[in-house]
LUMBASE-510045 format. One line per field, with one value per residue (C-alpha): x, z, y; residue in one letter; residue number from 0. Coordinates in nm, 3 decimals. Example, Ala and Ser with C-alpha at 12.3 -4.5 7.8 and 13.67 -1.06 7.14 Angstrom:
2
u c(1.230;1.367)
w c(0.780;0.714)
v c(-0.450;-0.106)
res c(A;S)
n c(0;1)
***
This chain:
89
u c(-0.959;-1.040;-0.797;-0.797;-1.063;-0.911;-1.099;-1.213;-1.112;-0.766;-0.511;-0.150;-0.127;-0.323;-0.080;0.137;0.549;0.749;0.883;0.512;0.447;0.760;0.632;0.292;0.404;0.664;0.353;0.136;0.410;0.396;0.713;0.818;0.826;0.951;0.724;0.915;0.670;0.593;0.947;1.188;1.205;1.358;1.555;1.722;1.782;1.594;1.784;1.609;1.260;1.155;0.866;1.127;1.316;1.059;0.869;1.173;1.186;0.810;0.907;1.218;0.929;0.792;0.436;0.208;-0.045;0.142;0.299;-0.086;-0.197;0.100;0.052;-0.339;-0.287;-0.034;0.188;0.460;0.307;0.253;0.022;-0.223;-0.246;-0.338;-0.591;-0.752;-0.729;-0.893;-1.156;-1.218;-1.293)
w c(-0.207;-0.268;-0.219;0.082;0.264;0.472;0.435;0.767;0.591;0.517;0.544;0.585;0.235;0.082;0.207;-0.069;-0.043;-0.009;-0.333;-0.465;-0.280;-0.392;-0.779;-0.682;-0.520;-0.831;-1.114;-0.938;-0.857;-0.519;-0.250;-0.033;0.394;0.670;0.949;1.289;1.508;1.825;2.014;1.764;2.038;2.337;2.119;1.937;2.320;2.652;2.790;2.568;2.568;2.877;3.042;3.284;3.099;2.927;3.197;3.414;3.078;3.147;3.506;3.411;3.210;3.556;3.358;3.649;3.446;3.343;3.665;3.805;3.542;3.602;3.961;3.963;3.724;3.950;3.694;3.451;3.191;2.867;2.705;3.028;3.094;2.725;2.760;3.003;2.836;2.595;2.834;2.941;2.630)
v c(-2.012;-1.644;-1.429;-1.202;-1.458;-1.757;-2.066;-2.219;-2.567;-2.432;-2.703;-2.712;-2.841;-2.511;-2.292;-2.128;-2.187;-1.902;-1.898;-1.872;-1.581;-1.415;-1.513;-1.344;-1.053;-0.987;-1.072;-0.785;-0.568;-0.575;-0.478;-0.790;-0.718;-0.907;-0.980;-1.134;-1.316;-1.367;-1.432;-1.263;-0.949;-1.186;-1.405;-1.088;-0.912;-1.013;-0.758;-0.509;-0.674;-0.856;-0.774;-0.636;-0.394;-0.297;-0.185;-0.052;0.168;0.317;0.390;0.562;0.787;0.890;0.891;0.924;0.748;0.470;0.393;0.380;0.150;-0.104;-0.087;-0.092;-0.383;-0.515;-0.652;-0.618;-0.771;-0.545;-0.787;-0.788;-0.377;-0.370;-0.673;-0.507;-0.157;-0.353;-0.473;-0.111;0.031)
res c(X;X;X;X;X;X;X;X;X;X;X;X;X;X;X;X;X;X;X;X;X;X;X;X;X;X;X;X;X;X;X;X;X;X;X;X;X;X;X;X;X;X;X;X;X;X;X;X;X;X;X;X;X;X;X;X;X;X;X;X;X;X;X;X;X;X;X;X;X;X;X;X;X;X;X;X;X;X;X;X;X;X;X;X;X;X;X;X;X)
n c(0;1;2;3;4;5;6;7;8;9;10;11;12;13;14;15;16;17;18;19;20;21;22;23;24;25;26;27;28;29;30;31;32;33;34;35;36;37;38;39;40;41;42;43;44;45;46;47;48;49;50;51;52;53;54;55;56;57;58;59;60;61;62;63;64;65;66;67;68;69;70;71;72;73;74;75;76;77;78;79;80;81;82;83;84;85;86;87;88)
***
């Protein structure tokens, strides 16, 4: 496989281990970086990063805009406003 193209035939067995990627990155003198995935936000602090606080946050803004696009939207949900943002672009 090429890299910097993903195979639509990739298998679980292609992928490299960690450790390889580590040798790779060290051979072309590359910096190493931690990416968290989906979840890591609400399992390091729901209290911080539910849909909840997060938006009691933007309301705490008093953003006129914001606070028209959540309730136009009628939802708390991040992820849908910015589908939809998405969508309106």
């Amino acid at each position: 496989m090429a890299e910097g193209n993903i195979s639509k035939d990739l298998k679980f067995e292609d992928l490299k281990s960690y450790q390889d990627v580590v040798d790779d990155l060290k051979r072309k003198g590359r910096k190493k970086h931690l990416i968290m995935g989906n979840g890591f936000s609400m399992a390091y602090d729901h209290k911080i990063f539910s849909y909840n606080a997060l938006y009691d946050f933007i309301e705490k803004l008093k953003d006129p805009t914001l606070s028209k696009l959540f309730e136009v939207i009628n939802t708390k949900n991040f992820e849908l406003v910015m589908r939809q943002l998405d969508n309106f672009i």
